[in-house]
Backbone as CSV, one residue per row, in Angstrom:
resi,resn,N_x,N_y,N_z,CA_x,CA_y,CA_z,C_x,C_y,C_z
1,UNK,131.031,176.800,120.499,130.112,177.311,119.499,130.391,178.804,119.317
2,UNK,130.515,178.795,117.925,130.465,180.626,117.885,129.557,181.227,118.533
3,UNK,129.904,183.061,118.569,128.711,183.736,119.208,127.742,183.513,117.981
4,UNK,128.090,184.290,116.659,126.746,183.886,115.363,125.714,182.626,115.473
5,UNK,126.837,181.512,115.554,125.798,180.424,115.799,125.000,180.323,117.102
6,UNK,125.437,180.732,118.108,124.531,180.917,119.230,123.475,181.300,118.902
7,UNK,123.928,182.651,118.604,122.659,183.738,118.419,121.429,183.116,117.130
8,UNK,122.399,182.214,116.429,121.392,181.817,115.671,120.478,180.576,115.753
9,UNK,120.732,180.101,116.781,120.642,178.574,117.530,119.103,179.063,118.287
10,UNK,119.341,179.821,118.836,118.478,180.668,120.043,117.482,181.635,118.983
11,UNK,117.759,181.849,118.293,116.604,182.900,117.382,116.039,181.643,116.698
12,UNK,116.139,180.643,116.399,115.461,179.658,115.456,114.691,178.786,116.545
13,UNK,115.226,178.665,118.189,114.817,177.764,119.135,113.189,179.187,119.399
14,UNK,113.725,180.120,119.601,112.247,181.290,120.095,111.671,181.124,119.282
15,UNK,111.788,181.253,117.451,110.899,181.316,116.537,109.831,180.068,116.926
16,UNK,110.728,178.900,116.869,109.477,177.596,116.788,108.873,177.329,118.229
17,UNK,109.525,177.942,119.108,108.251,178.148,120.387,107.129,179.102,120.144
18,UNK,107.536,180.000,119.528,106.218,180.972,119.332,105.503,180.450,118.226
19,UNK,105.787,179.900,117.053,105.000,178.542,116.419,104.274,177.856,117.065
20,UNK,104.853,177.385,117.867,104.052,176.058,118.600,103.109,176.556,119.582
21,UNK,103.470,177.826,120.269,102.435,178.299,121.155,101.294,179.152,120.223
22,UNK,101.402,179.108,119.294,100.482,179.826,118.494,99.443,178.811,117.720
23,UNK,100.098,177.767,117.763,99.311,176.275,116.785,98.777,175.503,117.857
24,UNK,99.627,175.745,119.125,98.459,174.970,120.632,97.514,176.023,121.205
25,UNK,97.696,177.558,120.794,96.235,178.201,120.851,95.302,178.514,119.827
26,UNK,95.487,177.983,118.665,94.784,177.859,117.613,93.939,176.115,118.037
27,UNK,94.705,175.506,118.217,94.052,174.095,118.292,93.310,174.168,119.673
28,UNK,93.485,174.699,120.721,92.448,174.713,122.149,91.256,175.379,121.505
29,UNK,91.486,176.585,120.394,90.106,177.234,120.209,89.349,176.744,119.652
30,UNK,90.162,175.674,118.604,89.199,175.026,117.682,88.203,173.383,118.740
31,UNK,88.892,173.390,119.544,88.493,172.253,120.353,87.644,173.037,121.456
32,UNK,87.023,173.967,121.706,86.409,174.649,122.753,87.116,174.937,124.201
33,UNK,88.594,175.377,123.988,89.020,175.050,125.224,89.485,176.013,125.993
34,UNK,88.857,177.102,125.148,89.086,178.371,125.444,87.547,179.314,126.077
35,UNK,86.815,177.853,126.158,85.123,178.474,126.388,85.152,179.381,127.859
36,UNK,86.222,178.170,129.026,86.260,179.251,130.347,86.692,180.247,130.072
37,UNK,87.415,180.961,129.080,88.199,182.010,129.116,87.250,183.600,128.646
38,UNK,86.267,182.649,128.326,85.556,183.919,127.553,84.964,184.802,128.757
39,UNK,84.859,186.472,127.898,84.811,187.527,128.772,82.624,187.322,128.614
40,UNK,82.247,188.262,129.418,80.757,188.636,129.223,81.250,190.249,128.093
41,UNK,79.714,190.283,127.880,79.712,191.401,126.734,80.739,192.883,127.158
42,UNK,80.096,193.203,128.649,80.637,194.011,128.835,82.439,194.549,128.894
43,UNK,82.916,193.825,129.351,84.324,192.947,129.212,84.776,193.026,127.718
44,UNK,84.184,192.422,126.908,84.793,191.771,124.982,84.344,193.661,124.708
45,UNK,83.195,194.431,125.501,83.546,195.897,124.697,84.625,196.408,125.146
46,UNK,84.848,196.546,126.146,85.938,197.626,126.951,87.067,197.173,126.343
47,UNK,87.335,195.855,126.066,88.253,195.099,125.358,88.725,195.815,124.087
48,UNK,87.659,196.023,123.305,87.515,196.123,122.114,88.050,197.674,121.721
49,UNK,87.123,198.660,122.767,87.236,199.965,122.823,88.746,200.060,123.049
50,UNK,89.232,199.430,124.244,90.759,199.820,124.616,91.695,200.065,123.687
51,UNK,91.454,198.431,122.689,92.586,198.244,121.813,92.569,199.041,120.539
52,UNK,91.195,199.622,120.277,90.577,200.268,119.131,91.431,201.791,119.254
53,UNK,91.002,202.533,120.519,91.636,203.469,120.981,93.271,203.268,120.915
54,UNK,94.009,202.155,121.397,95.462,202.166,121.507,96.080,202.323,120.307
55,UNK,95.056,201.705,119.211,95.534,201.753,117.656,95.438,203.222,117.162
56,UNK,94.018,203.887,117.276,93.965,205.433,116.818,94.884,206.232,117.273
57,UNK,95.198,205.852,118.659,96.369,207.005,119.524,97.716,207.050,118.260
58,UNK,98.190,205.685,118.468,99.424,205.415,117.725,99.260,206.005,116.559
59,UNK,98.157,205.705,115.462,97.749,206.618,114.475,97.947,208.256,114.597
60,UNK,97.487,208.525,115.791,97.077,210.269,115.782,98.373,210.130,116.326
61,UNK,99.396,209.753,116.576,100.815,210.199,117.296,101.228,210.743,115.810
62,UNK,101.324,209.594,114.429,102.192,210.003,113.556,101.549,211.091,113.241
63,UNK,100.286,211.491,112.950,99.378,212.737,112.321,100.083,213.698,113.460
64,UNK,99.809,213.872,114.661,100.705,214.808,115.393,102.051,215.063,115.128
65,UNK,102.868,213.767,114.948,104.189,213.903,114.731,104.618,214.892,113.609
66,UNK,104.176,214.404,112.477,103.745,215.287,110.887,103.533,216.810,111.068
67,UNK,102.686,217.292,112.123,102.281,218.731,111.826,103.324,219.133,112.790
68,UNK,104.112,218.305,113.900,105.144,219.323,114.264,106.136,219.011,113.421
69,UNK,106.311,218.492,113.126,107.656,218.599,111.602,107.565,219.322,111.008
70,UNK,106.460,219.796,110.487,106.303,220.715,109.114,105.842,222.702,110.215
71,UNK,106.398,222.474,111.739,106.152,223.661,112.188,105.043,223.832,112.980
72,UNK,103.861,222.841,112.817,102.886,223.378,113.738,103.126,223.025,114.822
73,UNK,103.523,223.375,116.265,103.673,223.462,117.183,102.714,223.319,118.032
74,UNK,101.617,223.876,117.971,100.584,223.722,118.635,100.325,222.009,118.424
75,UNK,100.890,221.205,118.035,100.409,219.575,117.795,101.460,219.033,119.055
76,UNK,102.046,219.692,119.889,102.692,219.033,120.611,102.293,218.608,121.641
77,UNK,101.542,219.239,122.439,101.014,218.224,123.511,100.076,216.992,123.027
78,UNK,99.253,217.367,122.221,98.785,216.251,121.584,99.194,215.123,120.894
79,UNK,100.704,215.668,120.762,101.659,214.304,120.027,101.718,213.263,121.424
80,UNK,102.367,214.309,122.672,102.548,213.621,124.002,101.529,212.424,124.433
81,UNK,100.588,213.388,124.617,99.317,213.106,125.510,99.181,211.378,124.537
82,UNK,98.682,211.560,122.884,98.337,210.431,122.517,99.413,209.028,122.738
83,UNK,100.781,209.559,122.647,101.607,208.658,122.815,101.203,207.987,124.549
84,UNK,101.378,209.247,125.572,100.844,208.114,126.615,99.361,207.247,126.752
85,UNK,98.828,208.045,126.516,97.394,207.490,125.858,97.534,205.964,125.567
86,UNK,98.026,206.027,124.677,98.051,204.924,124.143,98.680,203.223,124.619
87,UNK,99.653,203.596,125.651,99.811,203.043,126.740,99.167,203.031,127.901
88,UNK,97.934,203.791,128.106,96.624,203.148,129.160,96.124,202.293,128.266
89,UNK,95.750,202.979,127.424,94.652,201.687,126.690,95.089,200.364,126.811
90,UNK,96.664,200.185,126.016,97.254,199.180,125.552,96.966,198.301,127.374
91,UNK,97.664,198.811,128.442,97.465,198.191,129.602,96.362,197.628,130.502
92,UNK,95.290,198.291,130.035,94.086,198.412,130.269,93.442,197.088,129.242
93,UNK,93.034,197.204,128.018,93.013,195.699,127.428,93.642,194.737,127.522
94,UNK,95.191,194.638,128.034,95.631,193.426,128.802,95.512,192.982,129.973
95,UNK,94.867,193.602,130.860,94.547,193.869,132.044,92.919,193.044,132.027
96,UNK,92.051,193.594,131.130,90.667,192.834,130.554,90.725,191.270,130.263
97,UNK,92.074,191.208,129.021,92.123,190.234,128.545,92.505,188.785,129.752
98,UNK,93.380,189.475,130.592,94.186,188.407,131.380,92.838,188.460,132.545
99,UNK,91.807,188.646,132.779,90.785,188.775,133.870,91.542,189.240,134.804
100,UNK,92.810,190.349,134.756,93.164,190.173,136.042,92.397,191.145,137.112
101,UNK,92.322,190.911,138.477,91.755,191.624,139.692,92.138,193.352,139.737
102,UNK,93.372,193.753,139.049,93.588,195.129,138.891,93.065,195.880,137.887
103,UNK,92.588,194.926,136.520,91.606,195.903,135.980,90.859,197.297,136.491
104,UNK,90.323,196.787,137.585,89.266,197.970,137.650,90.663,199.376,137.826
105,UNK,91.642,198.922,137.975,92.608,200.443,138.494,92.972,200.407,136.767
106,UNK,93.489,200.021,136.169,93.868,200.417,134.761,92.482,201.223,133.868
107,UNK,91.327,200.472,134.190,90.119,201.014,133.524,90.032,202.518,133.701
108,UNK,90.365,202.614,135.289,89.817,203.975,135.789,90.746,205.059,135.614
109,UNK,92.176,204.367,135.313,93.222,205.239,134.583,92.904,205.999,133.128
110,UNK,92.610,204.829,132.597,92.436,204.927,131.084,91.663,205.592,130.934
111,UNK,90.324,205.484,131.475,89.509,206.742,131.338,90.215,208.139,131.449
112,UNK,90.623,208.324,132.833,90.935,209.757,132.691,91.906,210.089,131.341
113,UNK,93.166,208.727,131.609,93.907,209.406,130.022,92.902,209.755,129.022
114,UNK,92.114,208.757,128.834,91.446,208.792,127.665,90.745,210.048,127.240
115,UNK,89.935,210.929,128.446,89.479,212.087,129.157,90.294,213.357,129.052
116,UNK,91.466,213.112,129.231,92.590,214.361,128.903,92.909,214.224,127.705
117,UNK,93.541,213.368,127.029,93.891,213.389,125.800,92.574,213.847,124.774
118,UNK,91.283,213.341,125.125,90.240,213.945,124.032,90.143,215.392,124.120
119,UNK,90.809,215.972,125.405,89.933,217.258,125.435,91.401,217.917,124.438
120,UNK,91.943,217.257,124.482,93.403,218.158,123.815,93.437,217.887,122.272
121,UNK,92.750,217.083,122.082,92.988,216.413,120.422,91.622,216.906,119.704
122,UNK,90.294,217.274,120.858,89.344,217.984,120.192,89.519,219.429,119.899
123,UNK,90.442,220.060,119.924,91.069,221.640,119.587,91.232,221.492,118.538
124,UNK,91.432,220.192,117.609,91.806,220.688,115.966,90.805,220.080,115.048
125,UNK,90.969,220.408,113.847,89.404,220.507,113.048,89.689,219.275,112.003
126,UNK,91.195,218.539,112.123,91.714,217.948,110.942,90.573,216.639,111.753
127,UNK,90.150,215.594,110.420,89.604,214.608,110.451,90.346,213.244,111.292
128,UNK,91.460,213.364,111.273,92.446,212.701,112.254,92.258,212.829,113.090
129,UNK,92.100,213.895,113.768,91.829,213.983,115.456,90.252,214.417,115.665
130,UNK,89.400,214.267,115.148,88.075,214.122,115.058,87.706,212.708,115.482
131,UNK,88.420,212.008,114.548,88.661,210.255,114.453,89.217,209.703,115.945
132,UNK,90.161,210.251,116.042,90.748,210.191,117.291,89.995,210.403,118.520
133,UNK,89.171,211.341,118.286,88.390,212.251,119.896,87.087,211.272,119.401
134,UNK,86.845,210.738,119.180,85.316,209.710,119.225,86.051,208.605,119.682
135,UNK,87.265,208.165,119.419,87.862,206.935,119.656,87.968,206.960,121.066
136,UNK,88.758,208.277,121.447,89.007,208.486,123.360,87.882,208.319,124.015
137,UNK,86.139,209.081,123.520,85.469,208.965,124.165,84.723,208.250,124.462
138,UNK,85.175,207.066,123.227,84.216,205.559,123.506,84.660,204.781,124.715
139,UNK,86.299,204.667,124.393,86.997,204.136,125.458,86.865,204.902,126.957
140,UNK,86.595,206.052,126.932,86.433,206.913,128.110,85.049,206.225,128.644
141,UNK,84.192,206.436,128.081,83.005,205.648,128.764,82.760,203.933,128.784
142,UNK,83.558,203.722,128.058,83.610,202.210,128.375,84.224,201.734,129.463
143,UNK,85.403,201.879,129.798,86.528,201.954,130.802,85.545,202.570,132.201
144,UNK,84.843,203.739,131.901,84.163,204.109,133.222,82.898,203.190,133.118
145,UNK,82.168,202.628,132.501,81.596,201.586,132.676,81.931,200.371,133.817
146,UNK,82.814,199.893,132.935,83.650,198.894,133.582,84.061,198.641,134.641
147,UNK,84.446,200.225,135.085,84.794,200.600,136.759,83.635,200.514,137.864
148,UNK,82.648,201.011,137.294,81.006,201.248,137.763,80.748,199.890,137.827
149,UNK,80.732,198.904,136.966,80.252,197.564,136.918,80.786,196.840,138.197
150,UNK,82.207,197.087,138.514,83.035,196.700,139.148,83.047,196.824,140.363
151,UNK,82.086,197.868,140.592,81.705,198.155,141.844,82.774,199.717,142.717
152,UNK,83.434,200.227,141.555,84.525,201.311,141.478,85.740,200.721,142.090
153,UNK,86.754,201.636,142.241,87.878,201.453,143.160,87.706,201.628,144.755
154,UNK,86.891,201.845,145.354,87.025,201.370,146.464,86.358,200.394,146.994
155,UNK,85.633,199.738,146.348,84.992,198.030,146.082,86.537,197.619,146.181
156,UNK,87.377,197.393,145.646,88.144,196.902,145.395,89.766,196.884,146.151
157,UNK,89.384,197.801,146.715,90.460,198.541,147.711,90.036,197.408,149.174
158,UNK,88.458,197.155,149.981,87.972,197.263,150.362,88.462,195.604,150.708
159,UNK,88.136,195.143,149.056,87.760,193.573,149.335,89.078,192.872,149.639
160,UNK,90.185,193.626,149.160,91.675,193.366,148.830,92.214,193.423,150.624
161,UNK,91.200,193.366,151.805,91.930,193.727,152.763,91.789,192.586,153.908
């Protein structure tokens, strides 16, 4: 077999698995079969906040990106900061989503990112990072919620032994 046809054998075999895994989790939801999976309130927010936040970061990266292009300099740590930012969050809502037992350490990460990056993105007056710094601080207190609920990190350190 050619390499083309390989490659094209194998890109058409992934496409219709991710079809099919997408039409057998569409059909479990519609059949209730996803009822164990569901989070409590507190959980579906932090959820919510995380991913809400991971989206604004990525947003406020290009708005950062933009004003150091055009020279403003002072947008650079804040280009940084949101870009990592945005990878707590992102880890932190998969971390929620999958119930896994390390949550409470991603939560308590994310906060602080979430915590540094607001204090750096609240220095500018543009509506972008206004948008942005309510976004960090929802997720900042949600995430420390979550941790608190959790009984903190050394609940967890504790039980793990």
């Amino acid at each position: 077999m050619k390499r083309r046809e390989m490659l094209g054998a194998l890109g058409a075999g992934a496409a219709g698995l991710a079809a099919l895994s997408t039409a057998t989790a569409q059909a479990q939801q519609s059949r209730g079969h996803d009822a164990p999976h569901r989070h409590d309130k507190m959980h579906e927010d932090c959820l919510k906040a995380c991913a809400d936040c991971d989206k604004m970061c990525d947003e406020t990266f290009h708005h950062c990106y933009m004003q150091v292009a055009e020279g403003k300099r002072d947008h650079a740590k804040a280009l940084h900061l949101v870009s990592d930012c945005a990878g707590f969050c992102s880890l932190s809502a998969c971390m929620i989503a999958k119930h896994s037992p390390l949550m409470v350490h991603s939560c308590a990460s994310c906060a602080e990112a979430c915590r540094a990056t607001a204090a750096e993105v609240e220095k500018f007056d543009a509506p972008e990072m206004k948008a942005a710094a309510r976004s960090l601080r929802v997720c900042e207190a949600s995430c420390r919620d979550m941790v608190k609920a959790m009984g903190g990190h050394e609940h967890h350190r504790e039980s793990s032994k």
